[in-house]
N, C-alpha and C positions, 0 to 999 in steps of 0.2 A: 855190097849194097844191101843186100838180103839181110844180114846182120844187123848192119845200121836200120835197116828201117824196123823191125825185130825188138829192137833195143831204143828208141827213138827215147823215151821218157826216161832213161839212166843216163848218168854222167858217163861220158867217153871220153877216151884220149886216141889218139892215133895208135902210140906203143899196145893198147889194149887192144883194138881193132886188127892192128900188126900181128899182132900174139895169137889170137883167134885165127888167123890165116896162114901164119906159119910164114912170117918173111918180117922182115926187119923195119922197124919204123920208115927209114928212111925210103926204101926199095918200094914198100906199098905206097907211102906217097906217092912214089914218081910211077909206078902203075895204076893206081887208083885214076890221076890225073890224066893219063893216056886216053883209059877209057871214058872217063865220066866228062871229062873236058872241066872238073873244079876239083878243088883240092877234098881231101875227102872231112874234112871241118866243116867249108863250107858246103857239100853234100847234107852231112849231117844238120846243119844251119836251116837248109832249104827244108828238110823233112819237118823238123821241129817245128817250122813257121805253120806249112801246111795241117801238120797234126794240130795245132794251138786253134788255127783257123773251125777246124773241121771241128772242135770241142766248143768252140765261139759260139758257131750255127746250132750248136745242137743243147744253148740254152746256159753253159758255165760263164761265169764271169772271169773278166779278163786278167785277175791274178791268180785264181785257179789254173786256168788254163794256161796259162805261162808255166807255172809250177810243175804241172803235167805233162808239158812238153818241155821238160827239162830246164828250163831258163830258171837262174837262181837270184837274178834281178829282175824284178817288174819294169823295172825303166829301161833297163836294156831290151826285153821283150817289146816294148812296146815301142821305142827306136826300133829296132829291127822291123817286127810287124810294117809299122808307116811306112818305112822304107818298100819295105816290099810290095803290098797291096795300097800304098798311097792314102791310107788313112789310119787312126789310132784304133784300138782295137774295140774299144768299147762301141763308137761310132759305125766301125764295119757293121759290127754284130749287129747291133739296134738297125742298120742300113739293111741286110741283107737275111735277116733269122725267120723264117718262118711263121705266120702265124698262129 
């Protein structure tokens, strides 16, 4: 987890995250998901949203901060985002940024 959140803005795969901890793609999945109660993708999913968020608030635009939180589509980022926090990202942002 420490890893992942470490590495939240680079492309991962499991096999790398695997590699990093010394146990075989498949075996860290099924530990990973023991503890964390998701698979460790959608861990990583979850981080990136929240980092994307936390870069929203503090003034980037919403293909930036996709970018920076790893997302290599804007449209998928921002699918995802809605889903998650129930509105588009530019919207959140302008909803909830600081004045």
């Amino acid at each position: 987890m420490r890893f992942l959140r470490a590495n939240v803005e680079r492309p991962l795969s499991v096999e790398e995250v695997a590699r990093h901890v010394a146990m075989s793609p498949s075996h860290f999945a099924h530990r990973f998901r023991a503890v964390a109660r998701v698979s460790p993708m959608r861990y990583l999913k979850q981080l990136r949203l929240e980092h994307a968020r936390t870069l929203l608030l503090s003034g980037l635009r919403a293909s930036e901060a996709a970018q920076r939180a790893g997302y290599e589509s804007a449209s998928h980022f921002t699918r995802d985002f809605k889903s998650r926090f129930g509105a588009a990202p530019g919207d959140y942002a302008e909803r909830f940024r600081k004045p």
